[in-house]
C-alpha positions in Angstrom: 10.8 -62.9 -51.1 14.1 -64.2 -53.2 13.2 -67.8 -51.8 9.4 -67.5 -52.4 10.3 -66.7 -56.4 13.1 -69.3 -56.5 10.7 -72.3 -55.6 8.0 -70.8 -57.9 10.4 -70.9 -60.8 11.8 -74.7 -59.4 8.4 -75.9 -59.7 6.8 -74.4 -62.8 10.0 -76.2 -64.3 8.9 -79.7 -62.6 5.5 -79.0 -63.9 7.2 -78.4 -67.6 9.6 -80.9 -67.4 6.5 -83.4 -66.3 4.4 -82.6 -68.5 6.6 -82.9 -71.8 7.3 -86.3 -70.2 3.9 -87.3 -70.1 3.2 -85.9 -73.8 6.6 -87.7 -75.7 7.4 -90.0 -73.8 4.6 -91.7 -72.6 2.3 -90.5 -76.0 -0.7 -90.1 -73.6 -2.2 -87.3 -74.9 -5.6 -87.3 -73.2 -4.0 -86.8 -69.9 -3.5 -83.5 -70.7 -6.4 -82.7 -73.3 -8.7 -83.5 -70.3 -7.8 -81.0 -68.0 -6.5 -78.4 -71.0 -10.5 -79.0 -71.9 -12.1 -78.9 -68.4 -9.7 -75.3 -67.7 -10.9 -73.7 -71.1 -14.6 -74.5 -70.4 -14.2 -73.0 -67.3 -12.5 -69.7 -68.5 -15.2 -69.3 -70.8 -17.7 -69.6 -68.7 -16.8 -67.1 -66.6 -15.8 -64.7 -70.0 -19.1 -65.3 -71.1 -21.7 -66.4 -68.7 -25.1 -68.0 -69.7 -27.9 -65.8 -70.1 -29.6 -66.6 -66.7 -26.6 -65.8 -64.9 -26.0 -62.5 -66.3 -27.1 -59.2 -64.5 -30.9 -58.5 -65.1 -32.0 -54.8 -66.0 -35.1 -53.9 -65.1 -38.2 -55.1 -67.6 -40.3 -52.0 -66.6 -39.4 -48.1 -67.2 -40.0 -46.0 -64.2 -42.4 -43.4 -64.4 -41.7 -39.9 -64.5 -43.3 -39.5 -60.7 -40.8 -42.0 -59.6 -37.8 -40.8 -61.2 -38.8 -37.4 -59.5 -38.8 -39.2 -56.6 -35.7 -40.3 -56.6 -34.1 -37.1 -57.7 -35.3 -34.9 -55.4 -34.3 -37.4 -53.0 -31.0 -37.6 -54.0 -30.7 -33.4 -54.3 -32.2 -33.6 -50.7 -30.0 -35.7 -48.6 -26.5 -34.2 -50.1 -27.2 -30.8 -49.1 -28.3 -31.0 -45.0 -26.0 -30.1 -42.2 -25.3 -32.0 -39.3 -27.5 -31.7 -36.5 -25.9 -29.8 -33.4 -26.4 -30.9 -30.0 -25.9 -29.3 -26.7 -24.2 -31.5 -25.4 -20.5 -31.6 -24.1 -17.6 -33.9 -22.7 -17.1 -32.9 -18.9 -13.6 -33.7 -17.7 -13.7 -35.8 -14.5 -11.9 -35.7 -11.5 -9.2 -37.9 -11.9 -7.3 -35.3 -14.2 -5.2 -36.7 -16.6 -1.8 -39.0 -16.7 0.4 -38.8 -19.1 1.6 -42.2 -18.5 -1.9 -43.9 -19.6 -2.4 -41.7 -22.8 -1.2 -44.3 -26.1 2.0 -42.8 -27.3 0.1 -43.3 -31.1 -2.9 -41.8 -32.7 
């Protein structure tokens, strides 16, 4: 983990170091304004999407019928009990070894 951090840190510097080079040094400003530009766009984009992208909420109110519907649905479904069967597991004949059984759960 302590190497993992160290070569984060070695190469933000690099990127720092490299890019105050490129700004007052070299004076070429648009190599960075470019991408500074193209990243902000991007962020707010994604912030604040277009209209078309954004969720849609339904245009159309349900009607009361349909909201009953779904209500008595929902009050329905929560309150059933699983079904019991008759069924059982039979042992076999084999019996059972306790070398085959996993040592984990």
């Amino acid at each position: 983990m302590k190497k993992q951090l160290f070569a984060f840190w070695i190469i933000a510097l690099l990127a720092v170091v490299g890019i105050m080079d490129n700004l007052f040094v070299n004076g070429n400003w648009i190599n960075i304004i470019v991408p500074v530009a193209v990243v902000g766009i991007v962020f707010l984009l994604y912030k604040y999407p277009p209209a078309k992208y954004r969720k849609q909420h339904p245009k159309v109110k349900p009607s009361a019928r349909t909201m009953a519907k779904v209500s008595a649905e929902r009050r329905s479904t929560g309150g059933e009990k699983r079904k019991h069967y008759p069924f059982q597991v039979i042992d076999g004949q084999k019996g059972k070894n306790e070398d085959d059984l996993p040592k984990y759960h």
